[in-house]
N, C-alpha and C positions, 0 to 999 in steps of 0.2 A: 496511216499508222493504226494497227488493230490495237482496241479500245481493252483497256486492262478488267480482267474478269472481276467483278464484286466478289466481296468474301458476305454469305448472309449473316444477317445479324443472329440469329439464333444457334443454339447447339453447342457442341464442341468442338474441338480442333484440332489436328496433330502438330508441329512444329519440333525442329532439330536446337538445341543449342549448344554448342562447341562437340558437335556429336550422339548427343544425350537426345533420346525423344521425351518428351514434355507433351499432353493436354492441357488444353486451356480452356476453361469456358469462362461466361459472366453469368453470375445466379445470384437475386435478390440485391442490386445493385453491384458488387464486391464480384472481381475478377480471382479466378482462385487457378490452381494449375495441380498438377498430378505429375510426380517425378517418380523417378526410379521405375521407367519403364525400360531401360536396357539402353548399349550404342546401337546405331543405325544399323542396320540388316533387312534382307527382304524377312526373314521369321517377324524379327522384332518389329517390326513394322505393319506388318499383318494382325501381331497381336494390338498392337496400339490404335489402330485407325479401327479395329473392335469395339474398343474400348471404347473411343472416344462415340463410335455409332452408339453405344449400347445409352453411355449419357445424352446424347440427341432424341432419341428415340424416348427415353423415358421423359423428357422435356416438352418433345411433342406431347405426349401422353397426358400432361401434367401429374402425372407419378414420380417426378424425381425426386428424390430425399441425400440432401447434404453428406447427412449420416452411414448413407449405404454405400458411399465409395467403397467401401473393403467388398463388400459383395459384388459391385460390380465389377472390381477388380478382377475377383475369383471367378465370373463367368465369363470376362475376357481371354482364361487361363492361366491369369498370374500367380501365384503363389501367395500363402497369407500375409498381410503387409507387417507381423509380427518379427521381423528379421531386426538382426541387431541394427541400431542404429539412434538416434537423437534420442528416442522417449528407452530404449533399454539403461541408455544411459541415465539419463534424468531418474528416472525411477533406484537407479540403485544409488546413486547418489541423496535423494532424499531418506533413502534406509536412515542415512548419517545423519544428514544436514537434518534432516527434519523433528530429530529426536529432542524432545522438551518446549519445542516451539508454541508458543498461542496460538490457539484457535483462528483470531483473527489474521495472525501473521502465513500461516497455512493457508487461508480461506482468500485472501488479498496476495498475497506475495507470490505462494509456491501452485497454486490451482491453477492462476488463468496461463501457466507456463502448460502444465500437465493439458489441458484445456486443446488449447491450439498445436501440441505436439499431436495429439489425440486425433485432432482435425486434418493434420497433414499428415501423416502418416509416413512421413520419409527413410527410407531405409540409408543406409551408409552414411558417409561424416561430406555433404557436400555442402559446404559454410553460404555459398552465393545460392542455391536453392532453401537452404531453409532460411536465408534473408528475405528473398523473394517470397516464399510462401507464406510468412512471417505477416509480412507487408499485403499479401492478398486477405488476409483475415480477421485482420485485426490493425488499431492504428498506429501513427509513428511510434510514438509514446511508449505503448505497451507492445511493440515490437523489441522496441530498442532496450525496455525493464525484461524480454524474457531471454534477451541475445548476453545483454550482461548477468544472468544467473547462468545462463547456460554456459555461457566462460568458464565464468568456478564450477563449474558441473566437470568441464571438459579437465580443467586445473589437475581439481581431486580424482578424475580418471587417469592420466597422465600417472600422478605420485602412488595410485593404487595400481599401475599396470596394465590398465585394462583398455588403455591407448598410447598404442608410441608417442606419439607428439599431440598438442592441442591445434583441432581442424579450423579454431575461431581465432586465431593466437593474430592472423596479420587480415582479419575482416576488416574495412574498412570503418571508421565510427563517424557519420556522417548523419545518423540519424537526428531527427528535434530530439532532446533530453529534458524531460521537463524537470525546471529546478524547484525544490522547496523552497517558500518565502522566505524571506528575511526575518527575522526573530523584531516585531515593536512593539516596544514598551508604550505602555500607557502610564502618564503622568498620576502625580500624588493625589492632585484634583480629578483628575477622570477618572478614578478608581474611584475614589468616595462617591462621586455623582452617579456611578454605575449602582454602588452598594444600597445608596437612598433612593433612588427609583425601582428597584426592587423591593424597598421594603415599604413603599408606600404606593406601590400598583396592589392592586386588589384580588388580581388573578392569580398575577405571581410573586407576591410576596414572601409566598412559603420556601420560595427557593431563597432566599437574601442571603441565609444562614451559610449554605452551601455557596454561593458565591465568593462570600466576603470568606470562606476559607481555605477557598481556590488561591485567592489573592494572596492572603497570607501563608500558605504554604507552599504553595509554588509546586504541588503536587500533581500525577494525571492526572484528568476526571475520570478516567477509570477508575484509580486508586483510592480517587475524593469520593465516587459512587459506589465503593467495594468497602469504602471503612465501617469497621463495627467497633459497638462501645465496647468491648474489649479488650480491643486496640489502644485503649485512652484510660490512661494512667488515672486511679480512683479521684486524684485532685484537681486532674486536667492538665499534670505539670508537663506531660511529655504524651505524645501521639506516635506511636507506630507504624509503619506501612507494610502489609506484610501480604495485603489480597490486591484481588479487584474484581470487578464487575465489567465485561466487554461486552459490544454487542457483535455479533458478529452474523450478517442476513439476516439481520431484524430478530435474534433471539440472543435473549442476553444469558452469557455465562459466565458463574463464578470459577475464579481462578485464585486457587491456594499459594500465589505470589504472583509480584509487581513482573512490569514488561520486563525487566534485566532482570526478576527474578534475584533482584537486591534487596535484601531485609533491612530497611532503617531503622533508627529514632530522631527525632527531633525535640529538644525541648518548647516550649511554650513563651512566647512571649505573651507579656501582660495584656494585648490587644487579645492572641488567641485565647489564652486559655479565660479569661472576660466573657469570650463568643463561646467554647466549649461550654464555660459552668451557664449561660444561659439559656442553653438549649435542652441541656442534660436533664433528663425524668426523673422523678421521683425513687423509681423504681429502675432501677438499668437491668436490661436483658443483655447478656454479654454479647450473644448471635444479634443483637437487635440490629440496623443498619442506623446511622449518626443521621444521615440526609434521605428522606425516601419521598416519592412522586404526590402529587396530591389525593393519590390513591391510594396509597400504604404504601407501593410497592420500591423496588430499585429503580431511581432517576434513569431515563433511554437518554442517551449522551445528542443521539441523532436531532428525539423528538423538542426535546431542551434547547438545542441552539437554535433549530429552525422556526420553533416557535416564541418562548420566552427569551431567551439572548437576541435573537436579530429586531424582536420590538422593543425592546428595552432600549438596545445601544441604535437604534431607526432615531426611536424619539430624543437621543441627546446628541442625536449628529456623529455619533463615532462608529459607524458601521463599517468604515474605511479609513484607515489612517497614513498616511505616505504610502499610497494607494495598493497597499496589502490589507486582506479584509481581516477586520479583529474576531477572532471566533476565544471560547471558551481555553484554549492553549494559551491563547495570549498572555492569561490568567499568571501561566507559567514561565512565560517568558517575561514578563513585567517584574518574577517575583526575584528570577536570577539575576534580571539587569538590574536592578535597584540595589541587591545586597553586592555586586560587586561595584558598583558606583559608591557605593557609601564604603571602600577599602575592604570589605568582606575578601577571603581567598579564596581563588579558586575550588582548591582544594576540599575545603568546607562547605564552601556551596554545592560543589558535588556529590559530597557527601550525604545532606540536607536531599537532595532533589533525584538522587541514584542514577546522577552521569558517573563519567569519567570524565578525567580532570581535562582531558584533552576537548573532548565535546564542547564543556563549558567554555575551555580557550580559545578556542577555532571560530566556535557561533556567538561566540557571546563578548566574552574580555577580548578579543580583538579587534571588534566592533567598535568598542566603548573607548580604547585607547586611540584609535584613528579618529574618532570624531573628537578627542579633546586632546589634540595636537593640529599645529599646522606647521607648515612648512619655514624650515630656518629664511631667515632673511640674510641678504651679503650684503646690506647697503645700511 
């Protein structure tokens, strides 16, 4: 029996799939492939096993660049990979979607989509190739966050016309999905313990202030890093929320309103506004910032947990709590599970913290109501 030929490790590759030619190579660990080379044909095939030499060749070379697919393409003879297809789409749908959005929300959310469309370069609507290429460049994860944007992408093309029907509509959902933690509260006592270990560390005490106002208002730390004294009512009766402060790739920006871009008020209880009139200057600058870094500047959300929050809560044991880690949000979720435990509404709480009423009920009061029920008994 004649012995089955090796395929060598290096290079590219041509291969058919239900028709379709496809290259394939492996470069810098990550298996990547090239679609929208045509059906099978002696032309179309001529031109592809080009192709696929042209990236071998450059590999040998050590000349190859990721990046220059579109050029190698074009000296294969293909045509510009500019043809309608996934990123024509994406791109006119962010005209929309993207208008009013944060910086951060653009830079995290809607980029590493444009990112990896960029990278694969797929022409036409073929749902099982831009899964697969998806999957060649990037992880489950963030496969699976750019295939559910690209749904609604596909959605709002559909109702704008611009596609008969939606190509993702019966993709399979098979991917990992990573979920967001569970929302935990930290108790009466471990809030206090948090607040007096900050205020009696040495390094970071200056933050206490800003902590213990996170707690009490149940605010972002964006929002808590973006408040300015004239935000805060001449007595301290009532506090504002109406900026913030992001970072977004390490440079922090202000933003002329909160993530929902909800203007609240809050009034003041006796604990906060006690903590407002003891911080308050002499002299208030309206622009001034309420909490700023040990350098003057606006608190970096990043450098704060990684350094003063995770030694702080290191040294009192509560760096993990029902084994979700407690970061600086917690802040905010402690402040809404407490007021709803203590008969607070929904409603109001929402109001207070700029959910919606739904938000609050879904992650929060229905948490609270399952754990202080159990089950009827028949005996």
């Amino acid at each position: 029996m004649p012995k089955k030929k090796r395929r060598p490790r290096g290079g590219a590759y041509l291969d058919v799939v239900n028709g379709l030619l496809r290259v394939h190579f492996n470069w810098q660990g990550k298996r990547h492939f090239i679609y929208r080379l045509g059906r099978l044909s002696p032309g179309s095939r001529v031109k592809a096993e080009k192709l696929a030499g042209i990236i071998s060749r450059e590999m040998d070379y050590h000349t190859f660049d990721l990046a220059k697919l579109p050029q190698y393409r074009r000296q294969a003879g293909y045509d510009s990979p500019c043809e309608f297809g996934w990123l024509d789409i994406w791109k006119r749908y962010l005209k929309v979607r993207a208008t009013g959005k944060s910086p951060k929300t653009l830079a995290s959310t809607y980029q590493p989509v444009t990112t990896c469309l960029e990278k694969l370069q797929l022409g036409g609507f073929d749902a099982v190739a831009l899964r697969e290429g998806l999957l060649s460049i990037t992880t489950p994860g963030q496969a699976d966050r750019a295939l559910v944007q690209l749904n609604a992408a596909c959605r709002f093309a559909v109702s704008q016309n611009w596609l008969e029907s939606n190509p993702l509509e019966h993709l399979p959902d098979d991917l990992d999905r990573t979920q967001a933690p569970p929302p935990v509260a930290l108790s009466s006592d471990e809030i206090r313990s948090i607040i007096q270990a900050f205020k009696e560390h040495l390094k970071y005490r200056q933050y206490a202030a800003f902590v213990e106002f996170m707690f009490l208002t149940g605010c972002r730390p964006a929002e808590g890093i973006g408040l300015r004294w004239k935000s805060i009512h001449e007595d301290c009766s009532r506090v504002e929320f109406s900026e913030s402060i992001i970072d977004v790739g390490g440079k922090l920006i202000a933003r002329p309103q909160t993530k929902t871009s909800v203007h609240r008020v809050i009034s003041c209880g006796p604990e906060l506004k006690a903590l407002l009139l003891s911080i308050r200057p002499a002299e208030v600058k309206g622009e001034s910032l309420v909490f700023k870094s040990p350098i003057g500047g606006p608190i970096r959300s990043s450098s704060f947990q990684k350094s003063a929050w995770v030694k702080i809560l290191e040294g009192l044991n509560l760096r993990v709590k029902n084994g979700v880690t407690i970061t600086l949000y917690s802040a905010r979720d402690s402040f809404i599970t407490s007021q709803l435990a203590a008969g607070v509404p929904a409603a109001i709480v929402a109001s207070w913290c700029g959910n919606s009423v739904e938000v609050i009920s879904r992650r929060y009061a229905d948490r609270i109501s399952l754990a202080n029920h159990t089950p009827s008994s028949y005996f």
